[in-house]
C-alpha positions in Angstrom: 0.0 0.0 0.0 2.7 2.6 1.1 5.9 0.7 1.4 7.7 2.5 -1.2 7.3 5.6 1.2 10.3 4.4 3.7 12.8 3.9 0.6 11.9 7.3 -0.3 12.1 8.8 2.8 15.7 7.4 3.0 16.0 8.6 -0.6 15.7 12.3 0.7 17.8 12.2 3.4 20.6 10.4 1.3 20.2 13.1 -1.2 20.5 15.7 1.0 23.9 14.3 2.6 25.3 13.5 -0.9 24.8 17.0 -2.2 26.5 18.6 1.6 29.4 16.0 1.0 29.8 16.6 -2.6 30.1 20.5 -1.7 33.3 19.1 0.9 34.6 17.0 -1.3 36.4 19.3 -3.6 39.2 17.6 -5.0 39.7 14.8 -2.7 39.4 12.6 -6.1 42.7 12.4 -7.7 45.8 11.9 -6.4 49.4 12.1 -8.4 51.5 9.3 -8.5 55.1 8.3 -10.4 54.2 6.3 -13.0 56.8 3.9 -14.4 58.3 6.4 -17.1 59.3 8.2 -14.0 56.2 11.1 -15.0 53.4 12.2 -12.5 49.9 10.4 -13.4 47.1 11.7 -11.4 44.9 8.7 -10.3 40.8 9.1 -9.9 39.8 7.5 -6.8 35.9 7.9 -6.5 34.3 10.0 -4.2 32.0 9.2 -1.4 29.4 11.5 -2.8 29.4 10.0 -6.1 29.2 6.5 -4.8 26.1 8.0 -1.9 24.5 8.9 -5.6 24.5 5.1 -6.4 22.4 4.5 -3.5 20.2 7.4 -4.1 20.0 6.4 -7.8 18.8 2.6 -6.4 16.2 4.2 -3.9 14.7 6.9 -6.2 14.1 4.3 -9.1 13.0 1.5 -7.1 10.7 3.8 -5.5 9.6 5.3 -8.3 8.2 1.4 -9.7 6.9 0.7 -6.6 5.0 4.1 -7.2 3.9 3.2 -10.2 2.8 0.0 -9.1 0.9 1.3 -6.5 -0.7 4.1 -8.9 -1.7 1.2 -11.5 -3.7 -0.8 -8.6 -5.5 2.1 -7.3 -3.8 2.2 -4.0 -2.5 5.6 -4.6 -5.0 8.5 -6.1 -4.4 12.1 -7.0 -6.8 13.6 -3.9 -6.6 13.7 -0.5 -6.1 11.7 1.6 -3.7 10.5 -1.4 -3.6 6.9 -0.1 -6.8 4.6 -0.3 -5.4 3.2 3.2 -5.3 6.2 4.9 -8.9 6.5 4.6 -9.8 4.1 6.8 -8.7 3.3 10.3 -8.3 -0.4 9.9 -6.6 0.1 6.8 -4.3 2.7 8.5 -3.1 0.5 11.0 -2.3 -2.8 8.1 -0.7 0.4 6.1 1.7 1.5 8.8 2.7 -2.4 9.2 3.7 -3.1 5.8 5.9 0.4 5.5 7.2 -1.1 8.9 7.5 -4.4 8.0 8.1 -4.4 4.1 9.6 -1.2 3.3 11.9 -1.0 5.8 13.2 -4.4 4.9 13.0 -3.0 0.9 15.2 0.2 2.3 17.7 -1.7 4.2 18.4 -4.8 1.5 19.2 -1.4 -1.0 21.3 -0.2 1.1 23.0 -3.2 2.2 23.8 -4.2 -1.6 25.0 -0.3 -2.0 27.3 -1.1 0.8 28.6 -4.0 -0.8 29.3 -2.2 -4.0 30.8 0.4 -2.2 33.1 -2.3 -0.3 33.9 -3.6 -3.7 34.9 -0.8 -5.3 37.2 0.4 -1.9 39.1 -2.6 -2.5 39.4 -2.7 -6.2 40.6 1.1 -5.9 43.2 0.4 -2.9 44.4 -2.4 -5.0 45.2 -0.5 -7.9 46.8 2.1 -5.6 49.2 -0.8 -3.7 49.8 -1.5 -7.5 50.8 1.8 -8.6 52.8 2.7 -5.5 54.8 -0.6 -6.2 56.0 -0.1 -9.7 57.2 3.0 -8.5 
């Protein structure tokens, strides 16, 4: 009924941190290193805010088909009270489980896959670091 609400409430948030931490970012991205030829290469490590936008990028779209979803069965309307559940006390209450039970689950499997990428990628990019700083 309202699940996808949770993924996008964590979709704001998210988007307002990435946007503050891209601002401090600055240019935290590259660093120079001595390749082999003895020349400086600058090497582009990712940053955080760029790899926060994956997860917003995950959490806007899959809330955005769950919206859709939700629109095409009639449990979401354009007038108030917006939600069909919301109209109805017992439909409130079996509303306000599934966001607790569903999309709060939906919200923190998203996240914990971003978290894997973003484990992933750390490695791959401190690998190719260890690899760089050794031919030199």
């Amino acid at each position: 009924m309202a699940c996808f609400l949770v993924p996008v409430a964590e979709a704001v948030v998210t988007t307002v941190i990435a946007k503050a931490k891209k601002s401090k970012d600055g240019n935290l991205e590259t660093v120079e290193m001595t390749n082999e030829k003895g020349d400086l290469e600058p090497i582009t490590r990712i940053p955080f805010s760029r790899k926060l936008k994956w997860l917003n990028n995950m959490l806007w779209g899959g809330s955005a088909l769950l919206a859709f979803e939700h629109i095409w069965h009639g449990e979401v309307v354009p007038w108030f009270p917006f939600l069909t559940a919301a109209g109805d006390a017992a439909e409130a209450s079996v509303m306000l489980n599934e966001m607790a039970t569903v999309g709060v689950t939906m919200a923190v499997l998203v996240t914990a896959i971003w978290g894997i990428m973003v484990l992933v990628t750390n490695s791959m990019e401190k690998k190719e670091l260890k690899a760089q700083s050794a031919a030199n």
